[in-house]
N, C-alpha and C positions, 0 to 999 in steps of 0.2 A: 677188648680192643678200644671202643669206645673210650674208658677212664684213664687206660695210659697216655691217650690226647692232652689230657686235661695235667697230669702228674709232671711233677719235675726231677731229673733224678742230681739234680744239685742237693748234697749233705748239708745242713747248716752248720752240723755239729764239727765236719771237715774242714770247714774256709780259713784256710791258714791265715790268720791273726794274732800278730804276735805281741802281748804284758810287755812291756820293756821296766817294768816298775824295777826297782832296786831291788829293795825287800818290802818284805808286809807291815801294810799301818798297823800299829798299835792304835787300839780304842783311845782320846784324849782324854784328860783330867778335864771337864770344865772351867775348875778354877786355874789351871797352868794356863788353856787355852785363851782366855780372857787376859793372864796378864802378858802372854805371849804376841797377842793381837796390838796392843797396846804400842809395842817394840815393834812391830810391822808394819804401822802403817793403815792398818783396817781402814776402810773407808764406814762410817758410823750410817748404819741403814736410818735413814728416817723414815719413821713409821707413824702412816696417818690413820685411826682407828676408822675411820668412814670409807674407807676406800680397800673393802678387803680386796678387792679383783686385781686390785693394782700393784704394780713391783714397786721395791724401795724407789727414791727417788735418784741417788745418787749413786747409785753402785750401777757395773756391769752387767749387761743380762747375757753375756755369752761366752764360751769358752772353747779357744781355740784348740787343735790337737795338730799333732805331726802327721807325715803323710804315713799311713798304713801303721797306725797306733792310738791305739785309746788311754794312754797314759796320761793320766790331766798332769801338765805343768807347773812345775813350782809357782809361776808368774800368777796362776788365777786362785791360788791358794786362799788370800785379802780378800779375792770376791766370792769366792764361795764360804769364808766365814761369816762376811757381813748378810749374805743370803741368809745363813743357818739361823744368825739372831733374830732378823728378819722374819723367819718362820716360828723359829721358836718363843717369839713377842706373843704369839695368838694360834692355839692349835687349829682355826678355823681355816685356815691361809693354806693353800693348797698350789702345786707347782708343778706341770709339766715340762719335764725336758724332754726335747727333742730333738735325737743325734740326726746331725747329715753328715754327708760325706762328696767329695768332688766327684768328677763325672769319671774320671777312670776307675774301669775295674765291673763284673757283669753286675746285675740289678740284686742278684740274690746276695753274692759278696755284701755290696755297697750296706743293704736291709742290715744283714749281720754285723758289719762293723759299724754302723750306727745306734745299734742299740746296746751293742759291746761300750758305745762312749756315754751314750744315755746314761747308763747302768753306771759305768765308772763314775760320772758324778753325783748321781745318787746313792750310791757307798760311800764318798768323800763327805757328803750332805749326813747322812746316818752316823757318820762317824763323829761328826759335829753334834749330833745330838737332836737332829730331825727326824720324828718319824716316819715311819714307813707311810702311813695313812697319809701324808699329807704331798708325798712325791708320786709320781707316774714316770715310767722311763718310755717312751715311745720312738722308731726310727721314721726317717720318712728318706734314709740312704739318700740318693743323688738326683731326689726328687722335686728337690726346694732348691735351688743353689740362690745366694746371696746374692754373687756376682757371675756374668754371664762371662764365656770366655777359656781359652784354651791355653792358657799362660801360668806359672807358677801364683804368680797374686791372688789372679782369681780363685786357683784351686785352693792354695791358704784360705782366702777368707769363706770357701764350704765345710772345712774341717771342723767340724764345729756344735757343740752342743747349744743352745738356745733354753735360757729358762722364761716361760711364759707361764704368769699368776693366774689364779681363773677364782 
């Protein structure tokens, strides 16, 4: 009686979350993807050998999602390649993402669909040609929000994966 105090009988495996992907990434060609980059705009990571802790200089550290979806948008496509090169410059460089999610919806949902987005940009990231070793997906759900607030803006800007270099 004691331990069912403590237990939750929220499913994680249950929490209805729904892929809106199209279809499935194919693995990239590296060399397609570099001259494909080229045509898009890539923002060029600069990388300073002295500063392994630290993110590129000019790219985005965070990536936004829809509400109640972890499908990364085409839009941060650019930033999550110049991240890839970025990593892949030096196997030493190592990057925690960290999904949040806006205040609606219970605590164990929000955990789950945070690291459902975690996750999704670390398969976008591997698919680029980052190893596994050098990502960590972690949630922290609607624990951190960015912006304080009961409004659609604010909830946009918690949707949201965060890449933080260590």
């Amino acid at each position: 009686m004691l331990l069912s105090a403590c237990g939750s009988n929220v499913k994680l495996d249950d929490v209805p979350v729904s892929d809106r992907t199209a279809a499935p990434v194919a693995p990239v060609d590296a060399n397609a993807a570099n001259a494909q980059a080229g045509s898009r705009n890539v923002p060029t990571a600069v990388i300073d050998e002295s500063a392994i802790g630290q993110p590129p200089a000019n790219v985005a550290r965070v990536v936004y999602f829809d509400y109640d979806s972890f499908q990364v948008r085409p839009e941060f496509a650019a930033t999550l390649e110049a991240h890839a090169k970025f990593l892949k410059a030096d196997a030493k460089r190592r990057v925690v993402l960290q999904g949040h999610t806006d205040e609606r919806g219970g605590r164990e949902y929000n955990l789950a669909l945070g690291q459902k987005r975690a996750e999704a940009v670390r398969r976008q990231l591997a698919i680029l040609g980052v190893s596994d070793a050098q990502q960590e997906a972690v949630s922290f759900g609607k624990e951190k929000p960015a912006a304080m607030g009961s409004d659609e803006a604010s909830f946009a800007k918690n949707r949201r994966v965060e890449l933080t270099y260590r």
